[in-house]
N, C-alpha and C positions, 0 to 999 in steps of 0.2 A: 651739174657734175656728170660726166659721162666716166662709164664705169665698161672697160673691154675686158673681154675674154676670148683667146683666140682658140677653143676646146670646139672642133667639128662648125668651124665658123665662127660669126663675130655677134656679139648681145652685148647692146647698149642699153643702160637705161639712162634715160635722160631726165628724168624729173629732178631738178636740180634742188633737190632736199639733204637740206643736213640731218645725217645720221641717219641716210636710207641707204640698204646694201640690196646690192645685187646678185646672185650665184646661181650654178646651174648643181643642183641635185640628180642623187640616183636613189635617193629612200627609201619612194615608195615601188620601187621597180622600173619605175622607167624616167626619162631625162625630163626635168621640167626645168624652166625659170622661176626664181623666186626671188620675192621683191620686198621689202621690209624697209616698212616706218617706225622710228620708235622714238618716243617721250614729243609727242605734237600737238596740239591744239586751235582749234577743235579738230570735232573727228576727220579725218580725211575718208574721202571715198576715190580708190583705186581701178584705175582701170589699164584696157591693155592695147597696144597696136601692133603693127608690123609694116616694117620698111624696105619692099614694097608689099603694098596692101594686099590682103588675102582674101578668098571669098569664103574663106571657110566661118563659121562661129566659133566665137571662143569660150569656152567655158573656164575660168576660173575659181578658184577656191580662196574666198577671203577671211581672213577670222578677225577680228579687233577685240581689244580686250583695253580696259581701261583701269587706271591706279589708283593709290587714295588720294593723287594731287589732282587727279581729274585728267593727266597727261592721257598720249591714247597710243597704242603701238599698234599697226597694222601688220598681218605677214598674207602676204597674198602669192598664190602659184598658178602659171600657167604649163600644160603640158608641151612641151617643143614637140613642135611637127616635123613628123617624120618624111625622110624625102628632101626636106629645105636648107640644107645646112646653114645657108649664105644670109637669112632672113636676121634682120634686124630687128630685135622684140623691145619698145618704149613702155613704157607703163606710166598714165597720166594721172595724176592727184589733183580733186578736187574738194571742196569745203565749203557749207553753207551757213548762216547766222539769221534770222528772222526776228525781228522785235516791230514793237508799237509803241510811241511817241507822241505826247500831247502835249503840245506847245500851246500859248497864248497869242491873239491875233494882234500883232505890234509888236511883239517884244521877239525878240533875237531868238537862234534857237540852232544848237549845236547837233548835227547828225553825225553820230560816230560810226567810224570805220576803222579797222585795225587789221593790218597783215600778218599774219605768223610767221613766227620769228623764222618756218624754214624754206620763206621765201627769199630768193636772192635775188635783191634789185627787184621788185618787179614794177610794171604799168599800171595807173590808176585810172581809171574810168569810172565816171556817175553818169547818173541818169535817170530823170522824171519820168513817171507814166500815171495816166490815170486810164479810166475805163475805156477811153477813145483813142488814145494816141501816146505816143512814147517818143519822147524829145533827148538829148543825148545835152547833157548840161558841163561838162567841162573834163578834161585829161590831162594828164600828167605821163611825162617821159623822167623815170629816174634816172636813166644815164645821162641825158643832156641836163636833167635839174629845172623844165622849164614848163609851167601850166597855162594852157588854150583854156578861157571862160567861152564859151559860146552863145551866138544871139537866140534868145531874150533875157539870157541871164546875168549881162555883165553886171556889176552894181548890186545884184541880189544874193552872190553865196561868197562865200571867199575860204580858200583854202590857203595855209599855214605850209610853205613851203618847206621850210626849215623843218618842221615835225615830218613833213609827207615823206623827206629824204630818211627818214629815220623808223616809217610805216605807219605811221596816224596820218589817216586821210580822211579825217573828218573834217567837217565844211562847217561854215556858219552861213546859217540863212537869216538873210536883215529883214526888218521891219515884214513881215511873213502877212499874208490876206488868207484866207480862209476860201474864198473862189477862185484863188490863182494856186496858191501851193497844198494845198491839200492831197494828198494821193501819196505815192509810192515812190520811196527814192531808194537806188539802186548801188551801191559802190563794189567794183570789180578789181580785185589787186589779181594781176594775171604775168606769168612765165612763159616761154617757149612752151613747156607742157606741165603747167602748175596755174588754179586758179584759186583764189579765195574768194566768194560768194555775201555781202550783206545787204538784208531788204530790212528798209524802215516804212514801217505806214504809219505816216502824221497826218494826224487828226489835228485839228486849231475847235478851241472857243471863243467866243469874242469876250472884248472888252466888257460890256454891257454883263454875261454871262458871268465872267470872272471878279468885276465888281458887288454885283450880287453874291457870289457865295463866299466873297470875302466880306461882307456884311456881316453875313448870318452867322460864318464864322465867328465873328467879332462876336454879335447880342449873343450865340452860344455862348462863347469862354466868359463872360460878365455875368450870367445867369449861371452858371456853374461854379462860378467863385461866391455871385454873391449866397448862393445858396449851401456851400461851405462854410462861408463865414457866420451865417446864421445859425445853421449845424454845430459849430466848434461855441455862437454863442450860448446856444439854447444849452448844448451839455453844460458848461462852465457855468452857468447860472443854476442847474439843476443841482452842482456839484455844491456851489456856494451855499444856495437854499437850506441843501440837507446838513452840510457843515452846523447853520446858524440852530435847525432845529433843533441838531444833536445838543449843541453849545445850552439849548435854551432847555431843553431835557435835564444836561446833566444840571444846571444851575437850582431848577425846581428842586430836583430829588437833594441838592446841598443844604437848597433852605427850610426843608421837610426836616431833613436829619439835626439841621441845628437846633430847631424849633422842638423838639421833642430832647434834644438834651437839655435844655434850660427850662424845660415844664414844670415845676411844682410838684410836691409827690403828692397823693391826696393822702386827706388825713381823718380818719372814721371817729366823728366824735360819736359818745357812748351817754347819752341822758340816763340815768338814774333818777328813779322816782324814789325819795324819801317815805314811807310813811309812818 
């Protein structure tokens, strides 16, 4: 979106973000551009040009403040240079995402990438790197709708066209090797003057690896059940036990108490001796 104002010359901002405004202030005493993002995700980070370039520095003033949905509003100002009336001031938004990814060596494995919602249209670019070199593995043109795999990749990632038009630019990587793809993959959704930034570093373990700790898991949860079930026996047997004793307790003390009602009373006999 380009946003004019024809106040002592013309200020553009071109970052084509929804719900970012542009205006030229006098608050704090003297004239600046000020530029505002609001409700975006993730944070953006703003910055500033001029059309034609300047040699000056710019110092800006940016604040961001974030909500309880996690949304993030930028307001950032630059002072307008005095003297230039005719300069064209852009203000460029950038954003970055970093994760880690452990996939299994053979089995497929989905790298997500996702655009913010306030990018319009943009370009998709991936790209492998490991600690030696950096290979450029496929693009995307949203306006024409059409994705370049590049060599040595055909066959090994595939991108979901239908989604990409829509901002999911995440790839599937087939049958993955652990000496071939392992390292750092890169996906770039990028505007005239808007990028969004995501790095994935996938790690793989092999089969052999992953067989094994699905063992262990296995004889884990079988020794923790059967050791439960022993548990729930042992109490239920202790509970039984002491039931029978109580039972065998009161039984005694029934047949005490009978036993002493049907006693015989004693009877004191009295000899008298005649004489």
């Amino acid at each position: 979106e380009l946003c004019s104002f024809n106040l002592l010359g013309l200020f553009v901002c071109a970052a084509p973000i929804r719900g970012l405004f542009l205006e030229m202030s006098r608050l704090s005493g003297f004239e600046e551009m000020k530029c505002i993002v609001q409700d975006v995700f993730p944070a953006p980070r703003v910055t500033w040009e001029t059309e034609p370039p300047t040699l000056e520095a710019f110092k800006p003033f940016t604040r961001m403040t974030a909500d309880k949905r996690g949304l993030y509003t930028v307001d950032s100002r630059l002072k307008k240079m005095e003297g230039k009336p005719d300069l064209i001031y852009i203000s460029w938004t950038s954003s970055l995402i970093e994760r880690e990814i452990k996939g299994s060596e053979g089995k497929d494995l989905t790298l997500p990438c996702s655009a913010p919602t306030y990018l319009n249209k943009p370009s998709l670019q991936w790209t492998f790197s490991t600690s030696n070199e950096s290979t450029q593995i496929l693009t995307y043109n949203s306006q024409s709708g059409r994705s370049i795999t590049l060599s040595p990749w055909e066959g090994q990632v595939e991108l979901d066209i239908y989604n990409a038009h829509f901002g999911d630019g995440s790839v599937r990587l087939m049958n993955p090797h652990r000496s071939r793809n392992a390292g750092g993959y890169t996906c770039v959704f990028s505007t005239p003057y808007s990028s969004h930034t995501e790095r994935n570093k996938v790690t793989f373990s092999s089969e052999k690896d992953t067989s094994f700790w699905w063992i262990f898991g296995l004889v884990g949860g079988l020794l923790l059940l059967v050791l439960t079930g022993l548990f729930a026996f042992l109490k239920l047997r202790g509970k039984h036990q002491h039931a029978e004793s109580k039972a065998r307790s009161l039984q005694r003390t029934r047949l005490i108490q009978t036993s002493e009602a049907f006693r015989p009373n004693k009877c004191v006999l009295l000899y008298l001796k005649v004489v």
